[in-house]
C-alpha beads as a LAMMPS data file, in Angstrom:
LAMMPS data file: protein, C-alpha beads

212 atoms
211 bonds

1 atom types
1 bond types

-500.0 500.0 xlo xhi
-500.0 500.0 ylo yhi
-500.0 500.0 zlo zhi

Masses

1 110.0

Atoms # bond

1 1 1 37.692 85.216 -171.952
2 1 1 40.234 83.363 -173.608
3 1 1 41.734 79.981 -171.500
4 1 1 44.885 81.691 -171.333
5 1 1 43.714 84.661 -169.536
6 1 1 43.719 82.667 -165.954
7 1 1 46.934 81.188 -166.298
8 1 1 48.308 84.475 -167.047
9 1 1 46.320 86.169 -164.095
10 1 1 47.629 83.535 -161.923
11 1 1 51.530 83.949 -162.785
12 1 1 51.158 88.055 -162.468
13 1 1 49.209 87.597 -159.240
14 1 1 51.591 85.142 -157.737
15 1 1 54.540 87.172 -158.916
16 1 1 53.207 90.480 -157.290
17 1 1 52.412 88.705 -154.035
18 1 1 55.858 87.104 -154.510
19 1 1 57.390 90.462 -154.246
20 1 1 55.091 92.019 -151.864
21 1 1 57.074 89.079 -149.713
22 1 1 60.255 90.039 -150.617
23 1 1 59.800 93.718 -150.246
24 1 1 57.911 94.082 -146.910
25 1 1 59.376 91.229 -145.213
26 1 1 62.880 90.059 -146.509
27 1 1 64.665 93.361 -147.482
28 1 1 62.385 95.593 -145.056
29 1 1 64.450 93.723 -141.934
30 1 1 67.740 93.264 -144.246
31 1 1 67.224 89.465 -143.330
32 1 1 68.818 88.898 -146.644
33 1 1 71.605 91.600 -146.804
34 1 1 72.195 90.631 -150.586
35 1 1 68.299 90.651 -151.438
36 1 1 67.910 94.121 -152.550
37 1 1 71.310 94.043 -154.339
38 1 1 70.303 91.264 -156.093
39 1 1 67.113 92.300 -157.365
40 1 1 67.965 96.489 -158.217
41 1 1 71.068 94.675 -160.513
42 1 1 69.022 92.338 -162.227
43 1 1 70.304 89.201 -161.073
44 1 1 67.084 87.614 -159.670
45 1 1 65.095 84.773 -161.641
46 1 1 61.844 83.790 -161.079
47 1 1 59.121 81.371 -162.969
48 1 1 55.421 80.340 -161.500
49 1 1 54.313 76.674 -162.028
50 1 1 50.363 77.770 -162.950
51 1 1 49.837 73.960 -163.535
52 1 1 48.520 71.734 -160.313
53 1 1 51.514 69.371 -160.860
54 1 1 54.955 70.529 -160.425
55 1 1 57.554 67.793 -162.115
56 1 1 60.936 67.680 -162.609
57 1 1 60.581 67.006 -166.354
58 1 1 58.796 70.790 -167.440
59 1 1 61.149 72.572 -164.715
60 1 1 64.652 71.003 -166.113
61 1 1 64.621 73.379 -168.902
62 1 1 64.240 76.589 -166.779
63 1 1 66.809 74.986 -164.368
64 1 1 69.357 74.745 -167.119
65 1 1 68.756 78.057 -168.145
66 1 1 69.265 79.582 -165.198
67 1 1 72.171 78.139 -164.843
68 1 1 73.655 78.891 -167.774
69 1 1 72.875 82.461 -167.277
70 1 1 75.650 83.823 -165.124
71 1 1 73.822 86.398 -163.649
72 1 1 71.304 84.261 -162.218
73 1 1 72.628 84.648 -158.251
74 1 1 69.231 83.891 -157.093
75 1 1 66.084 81.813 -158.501
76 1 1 62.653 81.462 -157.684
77 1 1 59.792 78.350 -158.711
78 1 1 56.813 79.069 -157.567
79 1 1 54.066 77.197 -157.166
80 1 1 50.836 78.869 -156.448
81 1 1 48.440 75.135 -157.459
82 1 1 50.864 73.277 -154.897
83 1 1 47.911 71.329 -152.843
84 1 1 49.800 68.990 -150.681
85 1 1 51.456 69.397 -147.355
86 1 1 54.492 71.290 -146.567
87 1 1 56.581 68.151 -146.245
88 1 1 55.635 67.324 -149.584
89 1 1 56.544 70.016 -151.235
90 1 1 59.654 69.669 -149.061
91 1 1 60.584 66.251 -150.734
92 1 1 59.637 68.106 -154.285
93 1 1 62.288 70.657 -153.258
94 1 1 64.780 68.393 -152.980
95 1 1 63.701 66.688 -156.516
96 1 1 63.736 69.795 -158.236
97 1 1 67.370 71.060 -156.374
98 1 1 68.843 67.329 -157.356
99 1 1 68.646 69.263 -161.337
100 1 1 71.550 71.000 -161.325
101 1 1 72.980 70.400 -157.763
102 1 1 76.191 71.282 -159.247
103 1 1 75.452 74.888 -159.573
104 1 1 72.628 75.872 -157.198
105 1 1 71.670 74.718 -153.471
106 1 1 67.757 74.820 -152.727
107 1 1 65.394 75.682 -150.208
108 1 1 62.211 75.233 -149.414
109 1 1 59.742 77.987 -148.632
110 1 1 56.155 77.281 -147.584
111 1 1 52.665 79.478 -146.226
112 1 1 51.964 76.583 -143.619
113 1 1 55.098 76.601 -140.784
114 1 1 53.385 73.304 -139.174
115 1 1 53.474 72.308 -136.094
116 1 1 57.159 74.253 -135.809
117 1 1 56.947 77.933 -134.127
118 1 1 60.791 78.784 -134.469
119 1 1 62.412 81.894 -135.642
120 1 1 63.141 79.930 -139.474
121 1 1 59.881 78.966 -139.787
122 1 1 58.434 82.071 -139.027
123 1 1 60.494 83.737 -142.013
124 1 1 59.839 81.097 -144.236
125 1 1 56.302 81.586 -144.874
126 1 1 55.926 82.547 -148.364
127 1 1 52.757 83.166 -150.101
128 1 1 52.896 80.472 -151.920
129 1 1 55.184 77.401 -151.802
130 1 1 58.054 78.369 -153.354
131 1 1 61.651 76.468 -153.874
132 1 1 64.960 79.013 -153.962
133 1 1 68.012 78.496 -155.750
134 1 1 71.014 80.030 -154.533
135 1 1 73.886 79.824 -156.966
136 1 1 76.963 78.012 -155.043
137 1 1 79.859 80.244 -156.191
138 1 1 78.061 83.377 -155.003
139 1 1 77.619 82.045 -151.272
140 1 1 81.159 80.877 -151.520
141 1 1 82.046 84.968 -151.933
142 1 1 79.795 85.520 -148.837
143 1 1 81.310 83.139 -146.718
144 1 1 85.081 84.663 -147.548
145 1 1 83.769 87.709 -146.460
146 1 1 85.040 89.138 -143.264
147 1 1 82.986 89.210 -140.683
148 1 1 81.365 86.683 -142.492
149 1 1 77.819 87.328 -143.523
150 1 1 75.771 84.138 -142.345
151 1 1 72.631 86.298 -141.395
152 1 1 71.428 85.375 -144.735
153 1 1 68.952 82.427 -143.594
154 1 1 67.721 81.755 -146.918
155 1 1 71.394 80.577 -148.236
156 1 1 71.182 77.474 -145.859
157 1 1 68.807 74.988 -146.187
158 1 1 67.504 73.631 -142.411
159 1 1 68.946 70.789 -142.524
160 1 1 72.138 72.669 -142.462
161 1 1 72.285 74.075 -139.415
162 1 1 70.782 70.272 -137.769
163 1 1 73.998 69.613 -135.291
164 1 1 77.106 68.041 -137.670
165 1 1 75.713 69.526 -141.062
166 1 1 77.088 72.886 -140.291
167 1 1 79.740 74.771 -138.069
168 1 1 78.375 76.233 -134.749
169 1 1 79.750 79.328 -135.481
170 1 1 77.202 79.345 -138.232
171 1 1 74.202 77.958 -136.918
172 1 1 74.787 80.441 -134.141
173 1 1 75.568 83.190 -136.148
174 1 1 71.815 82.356 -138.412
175 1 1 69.469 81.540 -136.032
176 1 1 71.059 84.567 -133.031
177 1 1 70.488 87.202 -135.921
178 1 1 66.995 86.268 -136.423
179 1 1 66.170 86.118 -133.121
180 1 1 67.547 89.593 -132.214
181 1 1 64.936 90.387 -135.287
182 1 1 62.131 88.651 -133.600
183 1 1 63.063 90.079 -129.917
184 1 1 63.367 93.523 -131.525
185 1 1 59.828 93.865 -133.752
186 1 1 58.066 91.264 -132.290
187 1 1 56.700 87.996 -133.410
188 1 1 53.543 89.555 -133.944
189 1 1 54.109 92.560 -135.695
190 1 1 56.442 90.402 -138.379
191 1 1 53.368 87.481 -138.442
192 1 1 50.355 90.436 -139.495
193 1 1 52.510 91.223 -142.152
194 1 1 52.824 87.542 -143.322
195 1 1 48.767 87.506 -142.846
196 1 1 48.453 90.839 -144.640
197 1 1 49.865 89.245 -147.405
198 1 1 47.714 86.024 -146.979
199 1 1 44.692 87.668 -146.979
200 1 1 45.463 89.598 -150.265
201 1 1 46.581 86.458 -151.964
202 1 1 43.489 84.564 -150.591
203 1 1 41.372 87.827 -152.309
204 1 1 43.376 87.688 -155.462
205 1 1 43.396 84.201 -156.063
206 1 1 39.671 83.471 -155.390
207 1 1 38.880 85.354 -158.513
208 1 1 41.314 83.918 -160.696
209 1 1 41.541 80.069 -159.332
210 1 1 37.615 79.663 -161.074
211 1 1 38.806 80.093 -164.072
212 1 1 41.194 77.633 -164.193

Bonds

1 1 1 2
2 1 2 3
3 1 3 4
4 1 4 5
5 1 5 6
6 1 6 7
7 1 7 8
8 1 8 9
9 1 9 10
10 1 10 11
11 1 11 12
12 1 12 13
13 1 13 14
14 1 14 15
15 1 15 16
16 1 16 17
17 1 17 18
18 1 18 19
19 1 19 20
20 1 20 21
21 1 21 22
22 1 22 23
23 1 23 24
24 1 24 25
25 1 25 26
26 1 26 27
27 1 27 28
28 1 28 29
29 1 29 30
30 1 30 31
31 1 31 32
32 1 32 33
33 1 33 34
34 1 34 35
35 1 35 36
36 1 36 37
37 1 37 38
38 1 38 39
39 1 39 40
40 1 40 41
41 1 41 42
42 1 42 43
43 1 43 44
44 1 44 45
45 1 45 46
46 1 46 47
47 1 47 48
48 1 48 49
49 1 49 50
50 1 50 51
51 1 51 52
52 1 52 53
53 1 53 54
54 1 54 55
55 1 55 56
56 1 56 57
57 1 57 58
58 1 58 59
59 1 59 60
60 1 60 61
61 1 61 62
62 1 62 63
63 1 63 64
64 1 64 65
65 1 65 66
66 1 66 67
67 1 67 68
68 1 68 69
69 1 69 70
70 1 70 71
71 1 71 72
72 1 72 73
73 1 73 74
74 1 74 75
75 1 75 76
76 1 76 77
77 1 77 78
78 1 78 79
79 1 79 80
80 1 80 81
81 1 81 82
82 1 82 83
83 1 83 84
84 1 84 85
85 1 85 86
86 1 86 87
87 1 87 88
88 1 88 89
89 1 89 90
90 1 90 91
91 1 91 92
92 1 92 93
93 1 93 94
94 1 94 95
95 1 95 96
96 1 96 97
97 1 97 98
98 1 98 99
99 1 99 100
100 1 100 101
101 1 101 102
102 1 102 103
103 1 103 104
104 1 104 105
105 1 105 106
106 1 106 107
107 1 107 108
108 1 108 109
109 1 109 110
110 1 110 111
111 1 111 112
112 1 112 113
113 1 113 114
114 1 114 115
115 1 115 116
116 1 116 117
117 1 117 118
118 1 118 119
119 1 119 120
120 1 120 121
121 1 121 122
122 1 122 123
123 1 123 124
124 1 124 125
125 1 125 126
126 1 126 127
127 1 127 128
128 1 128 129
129 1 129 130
130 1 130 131
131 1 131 132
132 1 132 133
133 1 133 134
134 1 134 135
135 1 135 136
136 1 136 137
137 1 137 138
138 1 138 139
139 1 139 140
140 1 140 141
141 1 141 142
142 1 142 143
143 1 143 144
144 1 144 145
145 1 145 146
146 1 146 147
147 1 147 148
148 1 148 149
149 1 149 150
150 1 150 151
151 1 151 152
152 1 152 153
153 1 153 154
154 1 154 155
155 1 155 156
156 1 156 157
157 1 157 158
158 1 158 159
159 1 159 160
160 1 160 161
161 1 161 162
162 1 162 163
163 1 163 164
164 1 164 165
165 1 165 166
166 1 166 167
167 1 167 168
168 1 168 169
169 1 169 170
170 1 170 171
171 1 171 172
172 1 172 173
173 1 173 174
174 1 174 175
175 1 175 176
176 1 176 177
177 1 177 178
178 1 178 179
179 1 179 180
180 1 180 181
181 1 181 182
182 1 182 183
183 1 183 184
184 1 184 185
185 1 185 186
186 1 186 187
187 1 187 188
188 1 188 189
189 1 189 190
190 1 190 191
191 1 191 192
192 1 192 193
193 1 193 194
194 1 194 195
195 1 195 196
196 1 196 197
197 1 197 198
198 1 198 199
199 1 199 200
200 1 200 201
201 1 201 202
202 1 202 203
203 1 203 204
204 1 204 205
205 1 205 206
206 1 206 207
207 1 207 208
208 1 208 209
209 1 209 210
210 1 210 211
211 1 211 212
């Protein structure tokens, strides 16, 4: 087996498991109305960091080219080799948004929702920890829609809807959505999914993760 083969193994397997996430969870419960759009017209980016470290220096490039690519609404960096805590990655997050700030806002995504049991951290538990771009003109065409449509939770980063980073109206309008999605399915039935997908990345990985 060449050394390549793992690296490539990991990026398909993170990928899949990326979209197994997307699929079952995200567009299944419309949590993103403009996921599905997004992805059936092409206009969905992703890259996986298959190196341990994750720096600012190797993901500038991709960055740039996203943003130079018009039809790049919505990004995706994922990194599978991430080994520190959520709050770490966090702070990376912010690094890595800080690249082109001018063109994309950022959010973190993360498997491990802490010591927080909320409605946003629920949601947010990706396979793997993963940092979204959402290109700033295209959430400007959201929010001029009427009735405006704020149910999209992954367009605002937390700290947004903190009290004076956001209008009510907005805060409300996120976290009441998701919580009629909770109420409705059930906390449990949304978290076996998220576990479903856990335990088939945790089965995936262990054979490729040796090789590396």
């Amino acid at each position: 087996m060449s050394p390549q083969n793992p690296r490539e193994a990991l990026a398909r397997e993170a990928l899949r498991l990326h979209h197994r996430y997307q699929r079952e969870l995200v567009e299944r419960f419309s949590i993103c109305p403009w996921a599905k759009p997004a992805r059936s017209h092409d206009r969905v980016r992703a890259h996986v960091v298959v190196e341990a470290a994750m720096t600012t220096r190797t993901l500038a490039p991709i960055v740039d080219e996203w943003a130079d690519d018009e039809r790049a609404e919505v990004a995706f960096i994922i990194a599978p080799r991430f080994g520190d805590t959520a709050e770490a990655f966090s702070k990376r997050a912010e690094e890595v948004g800080a690249l082109r700030d001018d063109v994309f806002l950022s959010a973190p995504f993360h498997p491990d929702p802490g010591r927080a049991s909320g409605t946003i951290q629920l949601l947010r538990q990706t396979p793997d920890p993963t940092i979204q771009l959402v290109r700033r003109s295209r959430l400007d065409e959201i929010r001029t829609q009427d009735p405006p449509h704020y149910t999209d939770i992954f367009a605002l980063d937390l700290s947004e809807l903190e009290p004076g980073n956001a209008p009510r109206t907005v805060a409300a309008t996120v976290l009441a959505h998701n919580d009629r999605l909770v109420e409705r399915e059930g906390r449990a039935a949304l978290q076996s999914i998220i576990d479903d997908i856990r335990k088939d990345r945790e089965a995936s990985y262990g054979r490729i993760l040796g090789g590396l």
